[in-house]
C-alpha positions as CSV (number, residue, x, y, z in Angstrom):
1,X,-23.8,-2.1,7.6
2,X,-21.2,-1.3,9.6
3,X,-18.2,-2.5,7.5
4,X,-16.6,0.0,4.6
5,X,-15.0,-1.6,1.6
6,X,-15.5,0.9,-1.5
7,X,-14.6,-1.2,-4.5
8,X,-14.2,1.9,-7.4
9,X,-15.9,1.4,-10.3
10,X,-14.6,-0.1,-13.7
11,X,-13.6,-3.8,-13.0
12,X,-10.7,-4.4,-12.5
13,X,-10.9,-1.6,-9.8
14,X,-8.1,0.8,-9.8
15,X,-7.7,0.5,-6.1
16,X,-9.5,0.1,-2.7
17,X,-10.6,2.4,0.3
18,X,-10.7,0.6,3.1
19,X,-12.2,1.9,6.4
20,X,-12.6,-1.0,8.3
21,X,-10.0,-3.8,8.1
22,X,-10.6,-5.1,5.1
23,X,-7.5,-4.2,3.6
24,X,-5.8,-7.7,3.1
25,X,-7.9,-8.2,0.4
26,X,-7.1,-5.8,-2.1
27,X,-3.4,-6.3,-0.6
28,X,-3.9,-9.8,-2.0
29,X,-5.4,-8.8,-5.1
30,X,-2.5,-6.5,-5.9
31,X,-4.3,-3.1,-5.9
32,X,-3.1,0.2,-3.9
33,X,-5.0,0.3,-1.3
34,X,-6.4,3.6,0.6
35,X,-6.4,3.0,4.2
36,X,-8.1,5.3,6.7
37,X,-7.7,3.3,10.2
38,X,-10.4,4.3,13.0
39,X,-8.9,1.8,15.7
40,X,-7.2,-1.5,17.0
41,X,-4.3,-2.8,14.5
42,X,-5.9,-0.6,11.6
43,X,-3.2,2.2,12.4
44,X,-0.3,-0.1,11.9
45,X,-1.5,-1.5,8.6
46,X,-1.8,1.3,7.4
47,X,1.6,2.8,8.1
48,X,3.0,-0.3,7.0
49,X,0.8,-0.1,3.2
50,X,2.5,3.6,3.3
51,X,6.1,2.2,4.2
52,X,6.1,-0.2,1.9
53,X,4.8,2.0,-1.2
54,X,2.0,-0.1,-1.9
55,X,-0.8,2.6,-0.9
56,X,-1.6,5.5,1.4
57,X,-2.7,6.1,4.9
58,X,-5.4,8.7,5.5
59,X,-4.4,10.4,8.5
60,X,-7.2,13.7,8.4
61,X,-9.7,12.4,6.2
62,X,-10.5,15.6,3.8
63,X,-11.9,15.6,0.4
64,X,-8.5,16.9,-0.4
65,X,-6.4,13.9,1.2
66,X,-8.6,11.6,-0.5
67,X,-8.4,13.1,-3.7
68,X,-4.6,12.9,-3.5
69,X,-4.7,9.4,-2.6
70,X,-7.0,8.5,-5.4
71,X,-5.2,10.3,-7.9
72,X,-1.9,8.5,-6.5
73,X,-3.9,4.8,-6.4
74,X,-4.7,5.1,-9.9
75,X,-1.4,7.3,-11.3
76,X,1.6,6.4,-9.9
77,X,3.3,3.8,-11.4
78,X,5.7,2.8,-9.1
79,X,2.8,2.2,-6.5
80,X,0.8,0.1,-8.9
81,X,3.5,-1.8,-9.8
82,X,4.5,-2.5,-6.2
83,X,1.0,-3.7,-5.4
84,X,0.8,-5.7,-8.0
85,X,3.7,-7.4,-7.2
86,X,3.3,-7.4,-3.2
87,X,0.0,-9.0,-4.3
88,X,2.1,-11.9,-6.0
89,X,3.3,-12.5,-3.2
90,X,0.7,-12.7,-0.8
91,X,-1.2,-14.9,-3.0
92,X,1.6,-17.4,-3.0
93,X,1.5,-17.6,0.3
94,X,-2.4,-17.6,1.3
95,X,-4.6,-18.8,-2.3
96,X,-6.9,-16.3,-2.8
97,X,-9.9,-19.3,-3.3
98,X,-9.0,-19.5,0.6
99,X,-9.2,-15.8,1.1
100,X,-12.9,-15.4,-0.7
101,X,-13.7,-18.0,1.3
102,X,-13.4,-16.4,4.3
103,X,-14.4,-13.2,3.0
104,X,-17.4,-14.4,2.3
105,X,-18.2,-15.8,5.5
106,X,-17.2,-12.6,7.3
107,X,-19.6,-10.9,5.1
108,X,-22.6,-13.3,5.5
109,X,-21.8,-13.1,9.8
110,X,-21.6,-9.3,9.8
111,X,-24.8,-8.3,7.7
């Protein structure tokens, strides 16, 4: 499967690594969210996750960069809190019923 979306493990999840575009998800759900862009419009989503303090762009993907991003998703307040409420947002704006909707149809076309 050529899409990336690691969910981590204890539901809720903590945050979301996001390799492939996905990002707008957990961006709607209100988790940080880990972004390590390959291509295309990924780049400026992810500087603009790391701008806005709502997760972190993985420039050099390293054990060690990816650590530090995890350890930041799931430790620093100020980042969960600003997901949380960027996620607030978002969903006022675009219902997430809509947004699962179409999630799952990307899924279901791409597999």
């Amino acid at each position: 499967m050529r899409h990336l979306l690691l969910l981590l493990v204890h539901p809720p999840s903590p945050c979301v690594l996001d390799a492939d575009g996905l990002s707008s998800c957990s961006r709607a759900a209100g988790l940080p969210t880990i972004i390590k862009p390959f291509f295309g419009d990924q780049h400026f989503y992810a500087d603009r996750v790391s701008t806005l303090g709502i997760g972190s762009h993985i420039r050099n993907f390293t054990v060690e960069n990816l650590t530090e991003a995890l350890k930041t998703a799931v430790s620093d307040d100020k980042q969960i809190e600003r997901a949380r409420l960027a996620g607030e947002e978002i969903r006022k704006v675009r219902p997430l019923s809509l947004l699962s909707l179409s999630l799952s149809l990307f899924l279901s076309s791409s597999s």
